[in-house]
C-alpha positions as CSV (number, residue, x, y, z in Angstrom):
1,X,-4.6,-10.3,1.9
2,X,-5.2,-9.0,5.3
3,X,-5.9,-10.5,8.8
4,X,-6.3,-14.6,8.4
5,X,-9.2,-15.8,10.3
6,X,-7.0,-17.0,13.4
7,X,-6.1,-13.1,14.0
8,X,-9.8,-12.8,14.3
9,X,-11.3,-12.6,17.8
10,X,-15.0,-14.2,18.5
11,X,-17.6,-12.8,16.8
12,X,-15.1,-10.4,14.6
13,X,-15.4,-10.1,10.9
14,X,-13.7,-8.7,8.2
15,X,-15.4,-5.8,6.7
16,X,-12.5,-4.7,3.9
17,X,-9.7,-5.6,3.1
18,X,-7.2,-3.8,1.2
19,X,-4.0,-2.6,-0.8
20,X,-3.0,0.6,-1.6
21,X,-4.0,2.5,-4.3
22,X,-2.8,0.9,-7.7
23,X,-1.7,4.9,-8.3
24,X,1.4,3.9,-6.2
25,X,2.6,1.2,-8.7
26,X,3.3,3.7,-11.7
27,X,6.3,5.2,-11.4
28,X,7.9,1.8,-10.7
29,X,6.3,0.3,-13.9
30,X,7.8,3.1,-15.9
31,X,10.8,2.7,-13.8
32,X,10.4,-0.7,-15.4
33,X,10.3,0.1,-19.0
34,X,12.7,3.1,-18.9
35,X,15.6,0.9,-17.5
36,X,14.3,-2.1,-19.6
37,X,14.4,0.0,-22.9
38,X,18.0,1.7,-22.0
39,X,19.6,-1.7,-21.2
40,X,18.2,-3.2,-24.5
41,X,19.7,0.1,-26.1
42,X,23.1,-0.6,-24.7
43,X,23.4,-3.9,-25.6
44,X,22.3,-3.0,-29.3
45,X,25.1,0.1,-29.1
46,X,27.8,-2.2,-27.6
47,X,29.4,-2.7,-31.0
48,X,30.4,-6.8,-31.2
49,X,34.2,-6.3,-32.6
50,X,34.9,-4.1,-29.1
51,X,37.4,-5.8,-27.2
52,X,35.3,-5.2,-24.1
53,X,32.0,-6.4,-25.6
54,X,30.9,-8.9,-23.2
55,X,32.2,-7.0,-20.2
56,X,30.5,-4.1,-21.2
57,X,27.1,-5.9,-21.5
58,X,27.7,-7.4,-18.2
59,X,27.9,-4.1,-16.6
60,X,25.3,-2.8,-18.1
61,X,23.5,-6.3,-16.8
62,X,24.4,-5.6,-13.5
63,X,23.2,-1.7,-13.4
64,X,19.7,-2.7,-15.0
65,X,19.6,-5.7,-12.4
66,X,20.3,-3.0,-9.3
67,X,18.0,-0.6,-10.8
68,X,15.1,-3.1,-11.2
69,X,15.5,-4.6,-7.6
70,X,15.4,-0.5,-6.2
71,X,12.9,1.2,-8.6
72,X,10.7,-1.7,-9.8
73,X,10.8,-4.8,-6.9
74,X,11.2,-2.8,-4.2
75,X,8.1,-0.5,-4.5
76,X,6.0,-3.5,-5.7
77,X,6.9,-5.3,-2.6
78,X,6.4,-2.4,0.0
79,X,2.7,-2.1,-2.2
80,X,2.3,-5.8,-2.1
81,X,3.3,-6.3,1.6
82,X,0.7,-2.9,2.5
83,X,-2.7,-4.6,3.3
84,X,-5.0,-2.4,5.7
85,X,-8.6,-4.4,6.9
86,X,-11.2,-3.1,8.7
87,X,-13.0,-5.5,11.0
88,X,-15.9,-5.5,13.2
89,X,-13.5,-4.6,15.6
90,X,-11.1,-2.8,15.2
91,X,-8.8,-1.1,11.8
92,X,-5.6,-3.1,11.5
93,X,-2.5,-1.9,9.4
94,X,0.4,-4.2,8.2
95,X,3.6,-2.8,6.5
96,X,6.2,-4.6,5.7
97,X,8.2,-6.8,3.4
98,X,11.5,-8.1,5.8
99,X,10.6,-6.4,8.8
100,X,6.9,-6.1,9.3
101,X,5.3,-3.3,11.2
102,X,1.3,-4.0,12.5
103,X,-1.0,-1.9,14.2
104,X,-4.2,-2.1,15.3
105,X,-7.1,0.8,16.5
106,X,-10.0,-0.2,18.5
107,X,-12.9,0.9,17.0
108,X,-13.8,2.1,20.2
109,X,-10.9,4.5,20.8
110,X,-11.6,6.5,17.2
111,X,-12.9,10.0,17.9
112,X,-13.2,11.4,14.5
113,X,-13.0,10.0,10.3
114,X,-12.1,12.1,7.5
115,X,-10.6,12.0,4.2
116,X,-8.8,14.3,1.6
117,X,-8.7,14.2,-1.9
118,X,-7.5,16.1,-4.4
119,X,-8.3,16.6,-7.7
120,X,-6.0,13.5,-10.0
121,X,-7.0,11.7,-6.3
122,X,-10.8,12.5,-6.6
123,X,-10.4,11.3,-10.6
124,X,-8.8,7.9,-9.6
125,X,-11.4,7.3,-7.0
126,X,-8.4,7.5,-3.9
127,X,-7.7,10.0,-1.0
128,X,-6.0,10.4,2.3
129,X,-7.8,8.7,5.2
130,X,-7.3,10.6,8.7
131,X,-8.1,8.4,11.6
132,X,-7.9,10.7,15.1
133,X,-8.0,8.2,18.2
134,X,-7.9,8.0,21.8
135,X,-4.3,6.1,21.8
136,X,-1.2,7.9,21.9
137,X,-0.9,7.9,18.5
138,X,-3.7,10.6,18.1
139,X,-4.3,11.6,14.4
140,X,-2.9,9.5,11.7
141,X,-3.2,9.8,8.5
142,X,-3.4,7.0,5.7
143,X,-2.4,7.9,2.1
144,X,-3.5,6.3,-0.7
145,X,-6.6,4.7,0.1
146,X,-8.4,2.9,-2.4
147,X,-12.2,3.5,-2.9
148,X,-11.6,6.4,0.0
149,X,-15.3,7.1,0.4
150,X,-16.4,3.6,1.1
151,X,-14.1,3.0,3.1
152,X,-14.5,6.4,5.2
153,X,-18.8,5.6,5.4
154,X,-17.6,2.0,6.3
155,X,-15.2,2.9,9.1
156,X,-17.9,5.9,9.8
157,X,-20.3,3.3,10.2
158,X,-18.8,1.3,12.5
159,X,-17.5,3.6,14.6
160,X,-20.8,4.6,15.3
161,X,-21.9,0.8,15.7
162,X,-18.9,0.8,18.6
163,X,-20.4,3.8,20.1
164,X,-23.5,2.6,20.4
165,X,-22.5,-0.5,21.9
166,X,-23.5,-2.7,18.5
167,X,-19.8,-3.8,17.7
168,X,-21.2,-7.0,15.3
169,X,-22.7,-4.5,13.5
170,X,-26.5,-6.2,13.7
């Protein structure tokens, strides 16, 4: 997960490194057993002396295999494919499970850290990062951040480390 150490430059070092939120797995899990439970259903229903038996059951194969791949595989892949790090460095984004997406702010272009949580968000210990930089992205805003106050002192910190000139963080 994250940046492998030949994406590092000299001297950089990963700080965190990091998923999602788990929070954004659950409706694909019960995606997961809702779909599971109704094709099991099905096949139970699908009485075995109907003259369309087997093609019944391999319909109903086929919908629970679709609806698997969109509600259950997909999510878990976009979740899985999701990693953010923070370096010495710099904050580095990838997204992606076919095409993948990667972007990378400078430590020493952020202006301003902040974070959002609300209340199920503050329970599970998760939050919106906001990240305002000098790049012509300006503010952006990461949702679903794991652990959201360690990583905002953590960014914070280095930040400040970049401002001051101390980007190894010594």
């Amino acid at each position: 997960m994250g940046l492998p150490d030949h994406y590092l430059t000299e001297g950089e070092r990963v700080v965190l490194s990091f998923h999602p939120h788990w929070k954004r797995l659950i409706l694909p899990v019960l995606a997961f057993v809702v779909v599971l439970a109704a094709a099991v259903a099905a096949f139970v229903l699908i009485p075995g002396d109907y003259e369309y038996a087997g093609l019944a059951r391999g319909a109903v194969a086929v919908v629970a295999f679709v609806a698997l791949v969109l509600w259950t595989l997909t999510p878990y892949l976009r979740w899985v494919t999701t990693s953010y790090t923070l370096t010495s460095h710099r904050f580095a984004i990838s997204v992606g499970v076919l095409n993948k997406s990667e972007d990378d702010i400078p430590l020493a272009k952020v202006s301003s850290v902040s974070s959002d949580q609300r209340f199920l968000e503050r329970i599970l210990g998760c939050g919106t990062l906001r990240v305002e930089s000098a790049s012509e992205k300006g503010d952006i805003d990461y949702r679903e951040i794991p652990q959201i106050q360690r990583v905002r002192h953590e960014l914070f910190r280095l930040v400040e480390d970049a401002a001051d000139g101390n980007i190894d963080g010594d």
